[in-house]
N, C-alpha and C positions, 0 to 999 in steps of 0.2 A: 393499504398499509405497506410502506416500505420494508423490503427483505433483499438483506446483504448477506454474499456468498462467498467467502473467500477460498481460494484452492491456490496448489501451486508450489506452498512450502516443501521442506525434506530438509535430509541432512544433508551437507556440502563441505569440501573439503576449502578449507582456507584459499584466495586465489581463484576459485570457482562462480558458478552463473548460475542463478534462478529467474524464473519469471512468473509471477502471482498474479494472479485472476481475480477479478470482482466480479461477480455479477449483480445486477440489483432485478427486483423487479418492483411495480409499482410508481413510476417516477422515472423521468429519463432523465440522463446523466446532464444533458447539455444543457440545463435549465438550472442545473448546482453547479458552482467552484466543489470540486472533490478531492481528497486525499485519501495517502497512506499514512496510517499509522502504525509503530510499534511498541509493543509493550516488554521489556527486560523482567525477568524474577526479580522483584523486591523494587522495582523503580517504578515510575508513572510513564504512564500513553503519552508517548510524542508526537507528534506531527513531522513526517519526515518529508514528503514529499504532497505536492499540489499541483490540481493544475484548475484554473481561474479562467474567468471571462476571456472569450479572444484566443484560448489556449495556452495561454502564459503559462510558463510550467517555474514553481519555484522549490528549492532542496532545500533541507537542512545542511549546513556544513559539513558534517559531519559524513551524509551521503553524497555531495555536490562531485561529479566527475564518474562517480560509477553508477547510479543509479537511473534510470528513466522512467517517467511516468506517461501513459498515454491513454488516450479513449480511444473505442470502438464504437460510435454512437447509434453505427445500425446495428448492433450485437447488445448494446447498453451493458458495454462490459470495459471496464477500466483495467488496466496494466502495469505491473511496477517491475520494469529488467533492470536485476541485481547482477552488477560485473562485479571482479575483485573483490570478492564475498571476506568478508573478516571475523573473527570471534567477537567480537563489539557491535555484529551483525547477529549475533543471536536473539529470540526475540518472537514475541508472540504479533502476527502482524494484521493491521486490520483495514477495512477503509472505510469509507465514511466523508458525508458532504463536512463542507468546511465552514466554521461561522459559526455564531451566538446558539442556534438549534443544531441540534445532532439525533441523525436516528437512530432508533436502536440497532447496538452493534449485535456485527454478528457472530461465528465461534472463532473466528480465525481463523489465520493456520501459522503454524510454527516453524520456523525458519531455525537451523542450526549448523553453525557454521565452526567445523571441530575438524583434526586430522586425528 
């Protein structure tokens, strides 16, 4: 059974960097297309960032220029460095393979981005 670990959130000042940890166990990373996902109070889970076959890394717009996605494949641990952190980056954030199946998510962790 796959288990998703997310760590890494806090609070940050507007303009500010985090970097979010996945770890999975049960399943290695390099065998999924995997994402980041985050969830806003009162909105739906988005899809913000991926990375795909070959390592193709793809953004949301909205993240495109400050955000990076990355594996660890001998750690089987996935990465998402947050630059220029914004309030529109607030946000419950998760990750999770990408595609038609999704495993069960994990708690998250929450990102808040406030002065």
């Amino acid at each position: 059974q796959v288990q998703l670990v997310e760590s890494g959130g806090g609070l940050v000042q507007p303009g500010g960097s985090l970097r979010l940890s996945c770890a999975a166990s049960g399943i290695p990373f390099s065998s999924n297309a995997m994402g980041w996902y985050r969830q806003a109070p009162g909105k739906e889970r988005d899809l913000v960032a991926r990375i795909i076959t070959g390592g193709r890394t793809i953004y949301a717009d909205s993240v495109k220029g400050r955000f990076t996605i990355s594996t660890d494949n001998a750690k089987n641990t996935m990465y998402l460095q947050m630059n220029s952190l914004k309030p529109e980056d607030t946000a419950v954030y998760y990750c999770n393979r990408v595609g038609s199946y999704l495993w069960n998510w994990g708690q998250g962790t929450q990102v808040t981005v406030s002065s």
